[in-house]
N, C-alpha and C positions, 0 to 999 in steps of 0.2 A: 426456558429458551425455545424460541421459535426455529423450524427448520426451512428454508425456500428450496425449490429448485433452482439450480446453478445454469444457466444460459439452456441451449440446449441438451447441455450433457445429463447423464443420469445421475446427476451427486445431489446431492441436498444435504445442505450447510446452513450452517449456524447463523443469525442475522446480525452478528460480527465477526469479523476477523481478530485474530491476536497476533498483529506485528511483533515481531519478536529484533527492531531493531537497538532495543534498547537491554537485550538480553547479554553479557558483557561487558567488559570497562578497555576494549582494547581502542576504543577511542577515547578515552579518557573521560569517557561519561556514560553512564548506564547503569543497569543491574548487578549488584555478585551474585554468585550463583545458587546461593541461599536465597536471596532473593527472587533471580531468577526463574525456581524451583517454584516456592510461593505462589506467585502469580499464576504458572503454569497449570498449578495442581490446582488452583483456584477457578479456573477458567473452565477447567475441566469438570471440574463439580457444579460448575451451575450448568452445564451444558454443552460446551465451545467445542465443537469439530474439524473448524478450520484454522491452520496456522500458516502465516506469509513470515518469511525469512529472503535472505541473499546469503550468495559467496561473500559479498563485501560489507555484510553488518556487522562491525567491531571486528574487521579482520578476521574473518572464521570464525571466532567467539561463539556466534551467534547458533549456528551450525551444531558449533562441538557439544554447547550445553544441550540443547533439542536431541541430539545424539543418545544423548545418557537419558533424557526426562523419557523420551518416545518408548523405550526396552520395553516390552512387555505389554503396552497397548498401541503401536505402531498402526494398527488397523482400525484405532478408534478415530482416527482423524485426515482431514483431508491435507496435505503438505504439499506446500507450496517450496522453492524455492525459486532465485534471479540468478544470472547470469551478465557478466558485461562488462564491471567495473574492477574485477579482480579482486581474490582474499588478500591481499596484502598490498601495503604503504607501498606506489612507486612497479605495480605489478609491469611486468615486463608487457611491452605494448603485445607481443604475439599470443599473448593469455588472455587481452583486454580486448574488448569489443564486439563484432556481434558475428564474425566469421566461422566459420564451422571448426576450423582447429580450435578457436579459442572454444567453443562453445562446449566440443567432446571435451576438452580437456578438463573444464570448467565444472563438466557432469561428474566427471569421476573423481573430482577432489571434494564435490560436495557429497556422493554419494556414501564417501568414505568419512568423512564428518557427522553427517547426519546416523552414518552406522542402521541404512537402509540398501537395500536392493533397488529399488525405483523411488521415482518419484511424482507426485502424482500430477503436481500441475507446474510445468518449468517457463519461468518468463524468460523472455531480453529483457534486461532490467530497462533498458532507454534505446534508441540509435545510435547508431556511430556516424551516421553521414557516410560511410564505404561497403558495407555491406550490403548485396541487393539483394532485394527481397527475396529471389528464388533460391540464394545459398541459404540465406534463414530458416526458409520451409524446406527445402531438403537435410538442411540442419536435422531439422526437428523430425523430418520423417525415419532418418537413420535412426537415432537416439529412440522412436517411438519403435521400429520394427523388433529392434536391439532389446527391449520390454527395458527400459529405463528409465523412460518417461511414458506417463498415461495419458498426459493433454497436455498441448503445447499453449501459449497465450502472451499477448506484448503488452507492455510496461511504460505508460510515457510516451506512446507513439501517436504522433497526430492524426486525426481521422480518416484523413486521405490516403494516407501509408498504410492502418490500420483497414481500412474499405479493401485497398489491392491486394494487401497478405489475405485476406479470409478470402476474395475470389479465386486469387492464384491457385490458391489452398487445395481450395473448390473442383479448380478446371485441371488440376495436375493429380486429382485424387490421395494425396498427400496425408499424415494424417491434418486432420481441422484446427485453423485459429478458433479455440474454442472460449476465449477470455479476454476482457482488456481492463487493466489497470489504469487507476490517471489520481493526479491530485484533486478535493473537489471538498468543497467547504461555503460558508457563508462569506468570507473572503476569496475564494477561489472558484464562482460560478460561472468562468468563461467554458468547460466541456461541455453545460448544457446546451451552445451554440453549435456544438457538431460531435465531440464526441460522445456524450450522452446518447442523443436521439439515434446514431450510423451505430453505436454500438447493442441497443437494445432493438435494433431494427435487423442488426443480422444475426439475432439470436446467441450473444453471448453473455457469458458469465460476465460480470461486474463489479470489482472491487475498486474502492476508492480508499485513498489516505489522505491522512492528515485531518479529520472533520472539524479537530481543532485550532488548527490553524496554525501548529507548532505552538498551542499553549496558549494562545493571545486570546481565543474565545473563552479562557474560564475564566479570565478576567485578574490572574496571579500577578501580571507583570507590572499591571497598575501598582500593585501593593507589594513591589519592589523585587519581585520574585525573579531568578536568573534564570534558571531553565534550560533548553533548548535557543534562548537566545543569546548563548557565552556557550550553552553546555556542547556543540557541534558547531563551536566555529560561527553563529550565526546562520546556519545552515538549516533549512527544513524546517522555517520560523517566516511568519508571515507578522511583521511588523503593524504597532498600532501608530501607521504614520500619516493620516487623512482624516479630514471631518468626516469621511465617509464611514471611516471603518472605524472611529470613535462610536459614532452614531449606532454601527452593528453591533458594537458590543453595548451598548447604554438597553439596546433592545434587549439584546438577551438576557443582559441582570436582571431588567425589567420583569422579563415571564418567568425567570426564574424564581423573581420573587414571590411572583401573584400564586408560582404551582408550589414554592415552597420546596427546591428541589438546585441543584446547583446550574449555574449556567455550562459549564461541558457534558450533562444531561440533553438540555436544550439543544445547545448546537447540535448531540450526537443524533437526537431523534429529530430535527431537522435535516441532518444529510442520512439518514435509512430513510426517509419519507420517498426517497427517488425513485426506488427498483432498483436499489442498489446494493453491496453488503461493504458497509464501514469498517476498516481497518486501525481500534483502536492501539496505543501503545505503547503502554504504561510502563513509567521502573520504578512504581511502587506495589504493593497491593492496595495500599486504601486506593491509589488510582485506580486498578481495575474496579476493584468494589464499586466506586461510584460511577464508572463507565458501563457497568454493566446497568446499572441502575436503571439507565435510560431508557431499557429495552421495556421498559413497563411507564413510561410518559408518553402520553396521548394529546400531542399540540391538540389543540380546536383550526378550526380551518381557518378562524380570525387570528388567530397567532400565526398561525403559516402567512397567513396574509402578509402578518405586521416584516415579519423576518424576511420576507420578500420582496418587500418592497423597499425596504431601510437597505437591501445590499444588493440594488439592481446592478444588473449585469454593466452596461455601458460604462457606468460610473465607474466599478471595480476595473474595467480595462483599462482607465486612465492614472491607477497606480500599483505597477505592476512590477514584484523583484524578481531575480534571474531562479530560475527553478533548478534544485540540483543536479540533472542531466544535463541541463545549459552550461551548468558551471562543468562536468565532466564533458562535456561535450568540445569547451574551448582549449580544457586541458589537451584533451588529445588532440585536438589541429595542429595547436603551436608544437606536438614533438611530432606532428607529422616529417 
């Protein structure tokens, strides 16, 4: 395992992430905790430093188990968790979204889960559309004086949003947007049009999810596999419903076949090729096993090519599903 430096900040992290939102079955799909456990300790042995959770992965679940696994090496790793969407089915609106009440309250239910003191990088998992940016960064600056959080970072935020927080940040000496989260895949390459570029332009850390697409890049679903497209509601699954995106996946079998290596390999050393650190997020271990794999595939530049070219951007904006913040997003207007 390789280490990068993290945006500006001083960390240096692993060149992937271990999502842990499949860590749990309180959504009725995920890991048990033996499970759980596995992949954890697995991650951990090949190297893995960095781990991305939420309040609202499998209702706390996600949390409680990292809780127990973290005891005793807490300081071997960099921990993330979100904020926004609340630990529980139906959270009451004044817990949910991205206001400073919700956000304190937010912290010390996950702090108490995690069974940590601090935490080391806290996102807004998305926007709410009501919250203005200056309660977010004094959010964060209370929480950060408080020594409960160590870097603050936004999750899902469109570029322009994401550009104001880090200045704001900036001009009000606050602590720093020091990270920005986003979807981003061989299916999902509309960030490189703004948030990519505005986010390694003002010096932040970078994690992306999904590299696989919700599954559809290792090419399971052809060969009848459910997954993450029944297994979450259809949620956090980027369908095989376009020539186009037929066409990305024919590619990646393709180089997968010529390296002899699986195509969610492919895909994953395809989206680390950015500057960026990939958020895989397995609920098995042979899945991490072979996620980890990728980290030793070396596209050729004519394979970067090919995979470039087969999932240009313009194209991919012409079929495009609602992203999960969209969908929490609409949820909360209509109980506006």
């Amino acid at each position: 395992m390789k280490y990068i430096p993290f945006g500006k900040t001083g960390l240096r992290v692993s060149q992937v992430a271990l999502g842990t939102g499949n860590f749990g079955t309180g959504w009725g799909y995920g890991a048990d905790p033996d499970t759980a456990e596995s992949i954890f300790n697995a991650y951990d042995e090949a190297g893995g430093n960095f781990i991305d959770t939420a309040d609202v992965y499998q209702f706390g679940q996600s949390e409680e188990l990292l809780g127990k696994l973290l005891q005793g090496r807490r300081e071997n790793f960099v921990l993330a968790t979100k904020f926004t969407s609340g630990s529980v089915p139906n959270a009451n609106r004044l817990v949910t979204g991205n206001s400073r009440k919700a956000m304190i309250a937010s912290v010390e239910a996950s702090l108490k889960r995690l069974k940590t003191d601090r935490i080391d990088i806290y996102w807004a998992h998305h926007p709410d559309e009501i919250t203005p940016t200056e309660e977010i960064i004094r959010g964060f600056e209370d929480l950060a004086r408080t020594g409960k959080i160590l870097y603050a970072g936004l999750s899902n935020f469109s570029a322009w949003r994401l550009s104001r927080a880090v200045t704001m940040a900036e001009l009000l000496h606050t602590v720093p947007i020091a990270a920005a989260q986003f979807e981003h895949s061989l299916v999902r390459r509309e960030p490189e049009t703004d948030l990519l570029p505005a986010s390694l332009a003002l010096g932040l850390g970078v994690t992306t999810w999904s590299p696989l697409g919700g599954g559809m890049l290792t090419g399971k679903y052809r060969q009848g596999a459910k997954g993450r497209a029944e297994g979450f509601g259809g949620r956090v699954f980027q369908a095989e419903n376009s020539q186009q995106r037929s066409d990305i996946l024919d590619t990646v079998i393709a180089i997968a076949d010529e390296l002899n290596i699986s195509p969610s390999q492919v895909a994953i050393a395809w989206a680390g090729s950015h500057g960026t650190t990939p958020i895989i997020g397995p609920r098995s271990l042979a899945q991490l096993n072979d996620n980890l794999s990728a980290l030793s595939v070396n596209l050729s530049s004519e394979q970067l090519d090919r995979l470039d070219k087969v999932s240009n951007i313009a194209s991919l904006l012409s079929v495009r599903s609602p992203t999960p913040w969209e969908e929490d997003l609409t949820r909360m207007v209509a109980c506006k």
